[in-house]
FIBA-773109 format. One line per 10 residues: number of its first residue (from 1); for each residue z, x, y of C-alpha. Coordinates in steps of 0.001 Angstrom, whole numbers, plus 524288, in hexadecimal, padded with zeros to 5 digits. Layout:
NUM = Z,X,Y  ... .
This chain:
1 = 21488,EA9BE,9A9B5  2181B,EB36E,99D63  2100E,EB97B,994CF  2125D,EB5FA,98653  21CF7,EC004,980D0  21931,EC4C0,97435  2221D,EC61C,9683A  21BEE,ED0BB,962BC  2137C,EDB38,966FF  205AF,EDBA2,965FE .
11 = 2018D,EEACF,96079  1F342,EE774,95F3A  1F0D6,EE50E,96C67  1F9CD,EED15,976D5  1F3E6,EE9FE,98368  1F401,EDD3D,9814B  1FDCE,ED5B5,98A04  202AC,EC7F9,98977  1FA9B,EBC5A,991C5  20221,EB54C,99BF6 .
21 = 20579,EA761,99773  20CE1,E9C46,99BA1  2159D,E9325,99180  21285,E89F9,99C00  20D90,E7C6B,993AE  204B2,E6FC2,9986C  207ED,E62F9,992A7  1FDE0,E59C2,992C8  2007C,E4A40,98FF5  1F68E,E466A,98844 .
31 = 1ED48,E38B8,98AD8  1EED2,E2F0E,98488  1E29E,E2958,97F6C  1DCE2,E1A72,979EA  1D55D,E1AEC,96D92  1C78F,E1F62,9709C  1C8C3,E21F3,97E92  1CAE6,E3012,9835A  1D5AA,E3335,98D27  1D180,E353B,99B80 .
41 = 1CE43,E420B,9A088  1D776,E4756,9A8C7  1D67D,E569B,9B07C  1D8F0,E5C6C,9A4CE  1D31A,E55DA,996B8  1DEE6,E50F7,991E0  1E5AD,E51A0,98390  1E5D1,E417F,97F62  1ED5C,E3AC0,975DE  1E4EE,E3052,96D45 .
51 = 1ED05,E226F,96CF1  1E4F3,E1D51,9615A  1EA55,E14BD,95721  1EC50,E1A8F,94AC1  1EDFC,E28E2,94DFA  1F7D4,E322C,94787  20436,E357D,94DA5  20DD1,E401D,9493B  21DA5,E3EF7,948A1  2204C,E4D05,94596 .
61 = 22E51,E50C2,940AC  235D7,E5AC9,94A09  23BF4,E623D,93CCB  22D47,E6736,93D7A  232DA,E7220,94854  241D6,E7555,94D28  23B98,E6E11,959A6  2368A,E61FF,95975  22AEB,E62C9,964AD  22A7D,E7184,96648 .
71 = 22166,E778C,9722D  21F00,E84EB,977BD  229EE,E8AA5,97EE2  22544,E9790,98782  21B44,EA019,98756  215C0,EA612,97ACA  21759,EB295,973CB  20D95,EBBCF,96D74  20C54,EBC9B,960B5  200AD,EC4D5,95DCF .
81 = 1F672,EC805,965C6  1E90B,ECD6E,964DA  1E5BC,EC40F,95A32  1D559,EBF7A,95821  1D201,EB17A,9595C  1DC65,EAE03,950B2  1DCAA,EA025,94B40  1E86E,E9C94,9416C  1F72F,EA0B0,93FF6  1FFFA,E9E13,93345 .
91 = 20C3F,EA465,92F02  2105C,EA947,920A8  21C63,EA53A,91AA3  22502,EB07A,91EF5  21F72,EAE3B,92E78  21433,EB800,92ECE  208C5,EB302,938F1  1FAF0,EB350,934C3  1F053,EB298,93D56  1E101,EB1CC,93BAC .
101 = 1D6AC,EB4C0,94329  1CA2A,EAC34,942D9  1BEE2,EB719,9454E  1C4DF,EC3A6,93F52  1C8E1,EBBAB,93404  1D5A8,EC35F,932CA  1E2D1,EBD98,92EB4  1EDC9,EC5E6,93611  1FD90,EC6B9,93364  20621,EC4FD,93F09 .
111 = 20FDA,ECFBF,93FEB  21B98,ED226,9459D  2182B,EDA48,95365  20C72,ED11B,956B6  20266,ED83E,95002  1F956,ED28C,94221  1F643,ED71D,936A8  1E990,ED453,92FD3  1EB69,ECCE7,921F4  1DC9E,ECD03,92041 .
121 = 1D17B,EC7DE,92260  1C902,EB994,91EC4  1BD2A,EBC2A,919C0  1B02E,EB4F1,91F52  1AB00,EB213,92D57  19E78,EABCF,93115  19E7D,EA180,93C86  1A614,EA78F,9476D  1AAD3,E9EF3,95323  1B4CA,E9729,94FB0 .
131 = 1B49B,E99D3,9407D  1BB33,EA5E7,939D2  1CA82,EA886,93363  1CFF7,E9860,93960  1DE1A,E92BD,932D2  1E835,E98B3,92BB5  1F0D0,E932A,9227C  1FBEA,E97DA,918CE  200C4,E90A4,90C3B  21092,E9315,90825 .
141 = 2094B,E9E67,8FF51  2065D,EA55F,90BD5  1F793,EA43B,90742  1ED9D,EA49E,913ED  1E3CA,E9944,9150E  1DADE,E9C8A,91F52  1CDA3,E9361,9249E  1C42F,E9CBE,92728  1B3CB,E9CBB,92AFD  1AC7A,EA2F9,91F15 .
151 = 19DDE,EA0A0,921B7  19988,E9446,92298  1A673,E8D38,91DE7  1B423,E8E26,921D1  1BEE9,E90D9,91603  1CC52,E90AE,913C6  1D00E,E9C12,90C6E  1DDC9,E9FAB,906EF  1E3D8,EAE30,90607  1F11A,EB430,90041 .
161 = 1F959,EBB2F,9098D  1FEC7,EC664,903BF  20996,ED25E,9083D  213CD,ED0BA,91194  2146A,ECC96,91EA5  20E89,ED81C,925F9  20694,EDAD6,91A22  1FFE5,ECE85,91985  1F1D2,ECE64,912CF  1E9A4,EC275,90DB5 .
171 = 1E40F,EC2C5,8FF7C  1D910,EBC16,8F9E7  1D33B,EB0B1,8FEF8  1D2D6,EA37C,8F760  1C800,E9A5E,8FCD7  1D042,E8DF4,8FEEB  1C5BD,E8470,90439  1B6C4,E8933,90868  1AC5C,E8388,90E27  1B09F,E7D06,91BC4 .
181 = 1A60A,E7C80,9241C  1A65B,E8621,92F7D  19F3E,E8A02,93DB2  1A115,E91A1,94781  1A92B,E8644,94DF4  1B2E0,E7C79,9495F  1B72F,E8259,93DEF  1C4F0,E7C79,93E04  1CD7D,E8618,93635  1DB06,E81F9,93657 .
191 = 1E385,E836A,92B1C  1F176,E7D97,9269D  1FB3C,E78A8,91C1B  2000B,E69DB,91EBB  20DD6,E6789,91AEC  20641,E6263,90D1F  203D9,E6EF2,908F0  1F4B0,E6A6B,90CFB  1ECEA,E76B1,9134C  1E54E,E6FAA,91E50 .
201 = 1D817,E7666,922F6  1D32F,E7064,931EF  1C37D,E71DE,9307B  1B8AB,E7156,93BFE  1AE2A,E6975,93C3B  1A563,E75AB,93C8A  19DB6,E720A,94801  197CC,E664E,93EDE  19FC0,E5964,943BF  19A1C,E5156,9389B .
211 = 1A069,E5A8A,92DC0  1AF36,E54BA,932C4  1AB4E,E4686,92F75  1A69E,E4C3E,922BB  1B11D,E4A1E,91974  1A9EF,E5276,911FA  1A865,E5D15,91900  1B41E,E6730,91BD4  1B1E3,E69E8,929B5  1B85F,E61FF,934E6 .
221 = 1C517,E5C5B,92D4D  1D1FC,E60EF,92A17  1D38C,E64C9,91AEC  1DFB6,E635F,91280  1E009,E6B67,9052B  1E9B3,E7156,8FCA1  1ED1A,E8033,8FDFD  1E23A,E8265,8F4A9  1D800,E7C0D,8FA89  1D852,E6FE6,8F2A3 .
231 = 1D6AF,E60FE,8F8EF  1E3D7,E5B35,8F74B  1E476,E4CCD,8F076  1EAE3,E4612,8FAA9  1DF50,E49A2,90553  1D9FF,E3DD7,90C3F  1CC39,E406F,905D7  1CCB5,E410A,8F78D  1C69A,E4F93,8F338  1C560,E533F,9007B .
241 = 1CCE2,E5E95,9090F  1C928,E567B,91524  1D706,E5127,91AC1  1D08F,E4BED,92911  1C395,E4C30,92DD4  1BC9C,E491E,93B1E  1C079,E582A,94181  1B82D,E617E,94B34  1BFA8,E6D1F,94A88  1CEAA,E6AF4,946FB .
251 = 1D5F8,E78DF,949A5  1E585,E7427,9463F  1ED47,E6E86,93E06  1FDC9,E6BFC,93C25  20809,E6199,936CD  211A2,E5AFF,93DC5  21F38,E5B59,936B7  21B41,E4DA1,93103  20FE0,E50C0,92B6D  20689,E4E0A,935B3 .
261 = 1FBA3,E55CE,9371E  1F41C,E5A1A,9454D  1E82D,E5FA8,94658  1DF76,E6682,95244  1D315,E63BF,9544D  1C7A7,E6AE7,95DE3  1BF03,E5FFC,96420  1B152,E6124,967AC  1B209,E5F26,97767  1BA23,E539E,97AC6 .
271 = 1C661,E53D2,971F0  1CEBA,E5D3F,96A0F  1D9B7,E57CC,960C3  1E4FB,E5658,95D19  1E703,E4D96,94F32  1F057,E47DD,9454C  1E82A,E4904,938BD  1EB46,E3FA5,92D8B  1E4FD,E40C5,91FF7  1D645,E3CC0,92118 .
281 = 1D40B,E3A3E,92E72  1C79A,E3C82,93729  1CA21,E4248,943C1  1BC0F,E3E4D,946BB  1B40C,E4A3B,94C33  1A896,E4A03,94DF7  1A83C,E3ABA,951BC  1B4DC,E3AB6,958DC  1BB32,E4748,96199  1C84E,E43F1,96650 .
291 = 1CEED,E3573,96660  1C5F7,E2B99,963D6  1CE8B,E202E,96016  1CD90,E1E1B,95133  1BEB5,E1E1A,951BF  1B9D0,E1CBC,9442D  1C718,E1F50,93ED6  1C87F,E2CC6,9430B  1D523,E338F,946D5  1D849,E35B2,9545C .
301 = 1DF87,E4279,95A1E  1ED26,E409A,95F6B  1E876,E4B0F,96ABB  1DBF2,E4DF9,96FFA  1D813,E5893,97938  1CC65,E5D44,9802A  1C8BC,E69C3,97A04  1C9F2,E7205,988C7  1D951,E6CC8,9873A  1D97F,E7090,977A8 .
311 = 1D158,E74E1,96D21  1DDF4,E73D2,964E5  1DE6D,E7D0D,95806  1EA39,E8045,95012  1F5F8,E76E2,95022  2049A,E78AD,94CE2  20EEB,E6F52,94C34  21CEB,E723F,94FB0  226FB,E6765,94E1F  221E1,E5B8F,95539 .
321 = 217E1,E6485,95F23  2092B,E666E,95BE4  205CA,E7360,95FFD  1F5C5,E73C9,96262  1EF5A,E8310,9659C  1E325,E8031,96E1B  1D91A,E873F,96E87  1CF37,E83DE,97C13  1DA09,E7E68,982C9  1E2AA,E8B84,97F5F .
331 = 1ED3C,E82EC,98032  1F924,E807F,97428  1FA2E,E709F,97320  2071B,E69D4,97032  208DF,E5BA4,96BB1  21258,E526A,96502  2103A,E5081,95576  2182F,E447B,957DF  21169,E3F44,9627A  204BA,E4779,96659 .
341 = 2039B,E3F0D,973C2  203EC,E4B9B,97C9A  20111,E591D,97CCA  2041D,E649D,98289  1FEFA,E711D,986F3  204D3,E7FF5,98689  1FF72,E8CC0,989C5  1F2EE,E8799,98FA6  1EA02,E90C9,9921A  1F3FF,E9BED,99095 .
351 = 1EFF6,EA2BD,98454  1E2B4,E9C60,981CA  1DD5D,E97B6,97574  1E8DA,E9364,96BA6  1E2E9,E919F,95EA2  1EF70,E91F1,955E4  1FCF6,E89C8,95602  20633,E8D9E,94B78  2146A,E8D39,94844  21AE6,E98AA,9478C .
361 = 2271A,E9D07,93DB0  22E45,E9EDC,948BA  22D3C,E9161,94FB1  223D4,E9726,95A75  21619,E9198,95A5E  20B4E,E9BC5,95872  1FE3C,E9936,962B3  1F0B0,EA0DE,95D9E  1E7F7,EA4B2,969BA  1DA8F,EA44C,966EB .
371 = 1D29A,EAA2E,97375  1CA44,EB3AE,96B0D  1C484,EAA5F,964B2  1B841,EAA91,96BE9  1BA97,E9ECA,973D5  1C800,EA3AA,97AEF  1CBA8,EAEC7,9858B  1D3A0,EB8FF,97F1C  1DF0B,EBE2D,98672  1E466,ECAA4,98662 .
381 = 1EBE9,ECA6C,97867  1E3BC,EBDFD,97294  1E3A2,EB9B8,969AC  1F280,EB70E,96819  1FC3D,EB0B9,95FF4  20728,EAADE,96896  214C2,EA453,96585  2197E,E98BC,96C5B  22888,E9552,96CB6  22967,E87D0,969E7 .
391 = 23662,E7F5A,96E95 .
């Protein structure tokens, strides 16, 4: 086995040395399932495939990537290392990488060499655990949105960038949308633009499962707003930013080339997710985790796993392939948009706790570790950001 080769050098941390990994990858076929009836356990809980009337499918076009269904091809390279539970990657117009990271609440610049640059700082804290500096987003202004923990509420905040690359610092904020409620746990977090122009906001259920069958309350749903925070006219629920409902903890989000839209989704102790989301639908947490046939109209996944195989967080969508960073099962996911019938497995095990998918400006995919996060075991160099050569 080789160790990942790095493409640029890490100056902050010069004893650190590369972990041994293997590009080796696991595909698992997944089970298919009848409405309402669970697939049957096998050795190893399996990744199942709902067959139930009425659900979603996906026909992705292949202009959305120079290849239509691309996958990892070798081993990864380092991008950065010595990085602190960091949770969310985006890129500025001209290519720069910006990275957060969820306790020290700093925003850093990528820069060439493999070292960052702090931009500054979010203000706020409060909570801990799994709450702090969450998604990232950037509008064609190059303006920041970040979801952050303030207190007792989570917010989505927007801030200038200003300078140059390599002189990158973040202005004022502007409050965009305040008053999600937060916890300690299941915070959700995840931030991104549709192909509408939409900025989509993935919200936890704050460790209170009635609040997601609330359509009232912000917590456990996916929101749709404009750029500014307002509630769009075309949203399923008239003067509402609620787009679906019925969500424990839903950690990623990304459009096929057509329009479709996946989303992740943590489950309690039986099923994670994987699901198509269409405009008002309940995805029926608390009363229903994982398939459960159409019960009481809600929305089924198109994948399930059990959370020791996934606890899936950000997504990323590359021509026709789903790309799916898990967290527990430290293990990157890959499925069909066109056709999410099977899945399959890469690096498992080999670099722990992937909480970030993201395509790069160079056609590699971009992987965020997350073993300092409290619940991982950092490695010598963790926590990293890695590049994957798709083909």
């Amino acid at each position: 086995m080789r160790a990942p080769a790095s493409r640029f050098t890490d100056t902050r941390s010069p004893s650190w040395r590369p972990l041994v990994a293997a590009a080796a990858s696991v595909a698992m076929l997944l089970t298919g399932c009848s409405a309402g009836t669970p697939p049957e356990a096998g050795p190893r809980p399996s990744v199942s495939v709902p067959t139930a009337a009425g659900t979603p499918t996906a026909t992705a076009s292949p202009t959305a990537a120079a290849i239509e269904k691309p996958l990892p091809v070798g081993d990864p390279e380092v991008v950065v290392a010595g990085l602190a539970a960091p949770w969310s990657i985006v890129f500025t117009a001209d290519g720069t990488p910006i990275v957060d990271e969820r306790d020290t609440r700093r925003i850093l610049e990528v820069l060439p060499g493999g070292t960052t640059r702090e931009i500054g700082v979010v203000g706020g804290g409060g909570q801990s655990g799994e709450s702090g500096v969450l998604g990232l987003a950037l509008d064609d202004e190059d303006r920041l949105y970040v979801y952050s923990t303030v207190g007792a509420e989570n917010r989505i905040d927007r801030l200038p960038l200003l300078g140059e690359a390599g002189e990158l610092r973040l202005g004022d904020p502007e409050a965009i949308l305040t008053g999600i409620p937060a916890a300690r746990f299941h915070n959700g977090g995840r931030l991104a633009f549709g192909p509408d122009g939409m900025l989509y906001a993935t919200t936890g259920d704050a460790r209170d499962g009635g609040t997601s069958q609330d359509a009232a309350s912000l917590a456990g749903k996916i929101l749709r707003m404009t750029p500014d925070g307002g509630v769009p006219a075309d949203n399923p629920f008239p003067g509402s930013l609620v787009y679906t409902l019925g969500h424990r903890n839903p950690q990623g989000i990304a459009w096929a080339a057509d329009g479709t839209m996946f989303a992740s989704e943590f489950g309690q102790d039986t099923w994670d997710e994987l699901n198509i989301i269409v405009a008002g639908g309940n995805y029926g947490w608390p009363i229903v985790e994982g398939v459960g046939g159409g019960e009481d109209g809600f929305v089924d996944p198109v994948l399930q796993w059990t959370p020791d195989d996934a606890s899936p967080s950000g997504v990323a969508i590359v021509g026709d392939t789903v790309f799916i960073a898990s967290l527990r099962g430290e293990v990157l996911w890959t499925t069909a948009t066109t056709a999410p019938s099977k899945a399959t497995a890469f690096y498992r095990g080999e670099y722990g706790r992937l909480r970030d998918a993201v395509l790069a400006p160079d056609g590699t995919l971009w992987l965020l570790t997350n073993n300092t996060d409290g619940r991982g075991s950092p490695r010598e160099g963790d926590d990293r950001i890695l590049s994957v050569r798709l083909g």
